[in-house]
C-alpha positions in Angstrom: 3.8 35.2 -36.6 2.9 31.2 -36.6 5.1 28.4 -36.3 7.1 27.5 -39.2 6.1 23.9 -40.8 9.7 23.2 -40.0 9.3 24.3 -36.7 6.9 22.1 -35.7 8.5 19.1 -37.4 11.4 19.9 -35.0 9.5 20.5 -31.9 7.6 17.2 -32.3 10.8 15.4 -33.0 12.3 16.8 -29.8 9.2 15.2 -27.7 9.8 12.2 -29.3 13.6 12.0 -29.1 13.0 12.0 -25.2 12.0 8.5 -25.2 14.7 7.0 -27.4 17.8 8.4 -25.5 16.0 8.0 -22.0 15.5 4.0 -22.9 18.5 3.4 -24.0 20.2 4.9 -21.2 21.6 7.8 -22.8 21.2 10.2 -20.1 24.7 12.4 -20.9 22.7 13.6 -23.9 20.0 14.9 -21.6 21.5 18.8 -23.7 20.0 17.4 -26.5 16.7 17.5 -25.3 17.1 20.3 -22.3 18.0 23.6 -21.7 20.9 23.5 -19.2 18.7 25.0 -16.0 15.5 23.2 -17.3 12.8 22.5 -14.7 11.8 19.0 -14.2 8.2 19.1 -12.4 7.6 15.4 -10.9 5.4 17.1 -7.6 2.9 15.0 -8.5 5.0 11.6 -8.3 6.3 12.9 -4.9 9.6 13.8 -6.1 9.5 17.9 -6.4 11.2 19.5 -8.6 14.3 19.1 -10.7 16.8 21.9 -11.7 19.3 21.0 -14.6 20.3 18.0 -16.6 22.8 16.8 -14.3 19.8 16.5 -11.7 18.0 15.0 -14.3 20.5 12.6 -14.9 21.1 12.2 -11.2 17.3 11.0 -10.2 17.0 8.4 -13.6 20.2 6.5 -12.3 18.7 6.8 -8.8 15.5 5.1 -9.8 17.3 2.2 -11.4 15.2 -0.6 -12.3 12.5 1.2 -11.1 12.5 3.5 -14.7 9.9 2.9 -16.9 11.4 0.2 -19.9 9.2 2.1 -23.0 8.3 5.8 -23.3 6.2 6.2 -26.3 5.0 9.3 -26.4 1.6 10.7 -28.5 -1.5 13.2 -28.9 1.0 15.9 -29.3 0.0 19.8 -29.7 2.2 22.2 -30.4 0.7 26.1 -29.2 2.8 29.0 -30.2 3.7 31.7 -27.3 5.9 33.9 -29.1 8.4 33.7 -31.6 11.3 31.9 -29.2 8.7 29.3 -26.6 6.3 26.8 -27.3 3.6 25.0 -25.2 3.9 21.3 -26.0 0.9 19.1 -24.1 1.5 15.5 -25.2 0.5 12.3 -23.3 2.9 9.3 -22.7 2.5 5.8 -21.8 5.2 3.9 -19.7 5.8 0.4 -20.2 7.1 -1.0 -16.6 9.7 -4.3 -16.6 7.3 -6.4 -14.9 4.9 -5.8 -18.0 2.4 -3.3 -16.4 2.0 0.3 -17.6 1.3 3.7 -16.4 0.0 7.0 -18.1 1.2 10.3 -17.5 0.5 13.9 -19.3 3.5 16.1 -20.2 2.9 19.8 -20.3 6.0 21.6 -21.8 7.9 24.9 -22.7 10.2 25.0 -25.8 12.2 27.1 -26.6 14.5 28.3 -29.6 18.0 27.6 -28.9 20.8 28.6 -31.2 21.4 25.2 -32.0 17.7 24.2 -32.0 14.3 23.5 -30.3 15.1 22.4 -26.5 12.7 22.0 -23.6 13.5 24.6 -20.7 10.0 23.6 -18.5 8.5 20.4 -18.1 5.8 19.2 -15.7 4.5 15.6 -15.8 1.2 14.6 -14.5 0.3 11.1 -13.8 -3.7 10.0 -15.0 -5.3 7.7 -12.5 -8.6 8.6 -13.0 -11.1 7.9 -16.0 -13.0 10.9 -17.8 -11.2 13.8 -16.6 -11.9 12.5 -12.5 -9.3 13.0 -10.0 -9.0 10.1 -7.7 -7.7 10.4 -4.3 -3.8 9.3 -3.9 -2.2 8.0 -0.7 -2.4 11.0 1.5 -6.1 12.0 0.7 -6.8 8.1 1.2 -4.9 8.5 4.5 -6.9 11.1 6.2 -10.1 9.3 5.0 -8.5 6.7 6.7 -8.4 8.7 9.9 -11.6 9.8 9.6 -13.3 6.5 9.3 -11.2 5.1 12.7 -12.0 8.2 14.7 -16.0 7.8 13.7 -15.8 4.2 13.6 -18.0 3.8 10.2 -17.8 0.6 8.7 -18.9 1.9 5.4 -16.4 4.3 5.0 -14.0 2.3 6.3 -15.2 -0.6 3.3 -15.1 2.2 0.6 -11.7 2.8 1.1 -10.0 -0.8 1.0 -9.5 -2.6 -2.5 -11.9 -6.0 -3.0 -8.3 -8.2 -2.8 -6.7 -5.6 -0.1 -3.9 -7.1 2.2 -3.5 -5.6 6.0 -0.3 -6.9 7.7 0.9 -6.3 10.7 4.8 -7.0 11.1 4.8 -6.6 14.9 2.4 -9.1 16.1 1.7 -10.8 19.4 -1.1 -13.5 20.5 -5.0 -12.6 19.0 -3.8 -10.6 16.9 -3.2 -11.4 13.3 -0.4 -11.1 11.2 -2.0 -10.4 8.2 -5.8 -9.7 6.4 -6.4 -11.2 2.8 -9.3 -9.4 1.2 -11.9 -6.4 2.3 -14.5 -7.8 3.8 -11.7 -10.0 5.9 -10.3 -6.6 6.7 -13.5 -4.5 7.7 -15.0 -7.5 9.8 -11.9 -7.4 11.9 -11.5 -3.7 12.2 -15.0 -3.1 13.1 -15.1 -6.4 16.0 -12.1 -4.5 17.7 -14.1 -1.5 17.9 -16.6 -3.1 19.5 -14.3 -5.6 21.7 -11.8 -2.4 22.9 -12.5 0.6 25.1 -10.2 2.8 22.6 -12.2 5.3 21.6 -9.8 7.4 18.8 -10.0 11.0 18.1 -8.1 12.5 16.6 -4.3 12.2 14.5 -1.0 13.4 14.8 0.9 13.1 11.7 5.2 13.1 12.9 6.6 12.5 9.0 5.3 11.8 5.8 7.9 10.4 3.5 7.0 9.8 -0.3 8.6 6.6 -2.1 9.5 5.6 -5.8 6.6 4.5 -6.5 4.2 7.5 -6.3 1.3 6.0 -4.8 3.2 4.7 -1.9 4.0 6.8 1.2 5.6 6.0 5.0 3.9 7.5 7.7 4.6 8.3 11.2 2.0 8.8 13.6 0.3 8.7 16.8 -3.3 8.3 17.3 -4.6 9.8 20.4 -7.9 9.4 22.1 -9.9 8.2 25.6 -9.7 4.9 27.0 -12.5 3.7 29.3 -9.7 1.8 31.4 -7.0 4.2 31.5 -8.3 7.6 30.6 -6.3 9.4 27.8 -3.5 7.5 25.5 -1.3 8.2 22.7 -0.4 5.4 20.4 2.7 5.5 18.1 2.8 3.9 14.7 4.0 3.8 11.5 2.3 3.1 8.9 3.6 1.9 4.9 0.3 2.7 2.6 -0.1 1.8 -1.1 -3.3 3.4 -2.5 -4.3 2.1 -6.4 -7.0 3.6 -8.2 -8.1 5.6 -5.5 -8.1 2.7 -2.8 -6.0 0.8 -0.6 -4.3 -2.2 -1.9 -1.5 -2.8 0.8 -1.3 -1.5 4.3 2.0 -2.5 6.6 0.5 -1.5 9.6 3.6 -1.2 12.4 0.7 -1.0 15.1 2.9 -0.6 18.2 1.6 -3.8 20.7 2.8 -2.7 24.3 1.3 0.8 24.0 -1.9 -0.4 23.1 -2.4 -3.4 25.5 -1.0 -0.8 28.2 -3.9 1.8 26.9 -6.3 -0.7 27.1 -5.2 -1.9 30.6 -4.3 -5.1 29.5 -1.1 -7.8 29.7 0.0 -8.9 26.3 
């Protein structure tokens, strides 16, 4: 048996009701939209999953200002499973405080409650790549990264960092810069301190990876091991804060740490 006309009038007013109580802060309605052990699936923002409306409720207040200002939700299709669920694919477009936006796919489960249509499955998607392409986020950016240190490629290493990238490094000491303004800035200094140093990297050792609010942001803790012409093998710890846009890297905190490499070098700060 199809969906009822009436049925699908509901269901698509259930997608859209999501936006209206979530901007205007309603969250105690969250039953309205969501069956009470509803799964939330925001893996792909970093954030896991989400069991429940009170979780629900729990990680919006948690995000604060951070929360989109405008849902508005469209291209919605409704697919019958059986006579009680749904699957609902809809796409949604965020409008964020500072004025910028962000796109995201919902793919959903209904189902027939006794007091109406609820969703009891939803998994959102973020799009970041034109015509159906997946770009790389922060961690596949991050071992490219890698890669392009330990082979010492200056092409790679150019691919990966935005035309207006910035490079800081908050621990600093004499020679070395505290920040990079732009790629080619960037690259020209990365690739003179291959050549200038006897640090010959290869290979990485990731410690921690922590995900942030904003999904294409992550923390890293690391240590970069290799060969040193002056003092044989060496183990560098760093930390690393990474912000990857459109498949490249916009901002890099670099917390490169300054004794342990002048002491793998063989040199006096």
């Amino acid at each position: 048996m199809s969906l009822s006309e009436q049925d699908r009038i509901d269901i698509n007013d259930l997608i859209n009701l999501h936006g209206h109580l979530t901007d205007a802060g309603e969250l105690d309605q969250a039953g309205e939209l969501f069956t009470p052990d509803v799964t939330y699936d925001l893996d792909d923002y970093g954030r896991g999953s989400l069991h429940g409306t009170p979780a629900i409720r729990e990680a919006a207040l948690a995000l604060g200002e951070a929360n989109p200002v405008g849902h508005h939700v469209t291209n919605i299709v409704i697919t019958r499973i059986d006579d009680r669920s749904a699957r609902v694919q809809s796409k949604g477009v965020g409008i964020r405080a500072d004025g910028t936006a962000g796109s995201v796919v919902y793919d959903d489960i209904v189902t027939r409650q006794p007091d109406g249509w609820k969703i009891s499955y939803r998994k959102a998607t973020a799009r970041r790549a034109a015509l159906g392409e997946q770009e790389a986020g922060a961690r596949e950016v991050l071992e490219s990264l890698r890669q392009a240190a330990i082979s010492q490629s200056a092409d790679d290493m150019s691919r990966l960092y935005a035309v207006d990238a910035v490079h800081e490094f908050p621990f600093t000491a004499p020679g070395v810069p505290s920040q990079l303004e732009g790629r080619d800035e960037i690259v020209n200094w990365i690739t003179a301190g291959w050549k200038a140093n006897p640090l010959k990297y290869e290979r990485y050792r990731t410690l921690a990876i922590y995900d942030t609010y904003d999904p294409e942001t992550i923390i890293v803790e690391q240590e970069a091991l290799g060969t040193s012409a002056s003092t044989g093998e060496f183990a560098l710890p760093n930390l690393a804060v990474l912000t990857v846009r459109n498949g490249q890297i916009t901002r890099l905190r670099d917390y490169v740490n300054i004794l342990a490499a002048a002491a793998a070098m063989g040199r006096d700060i």
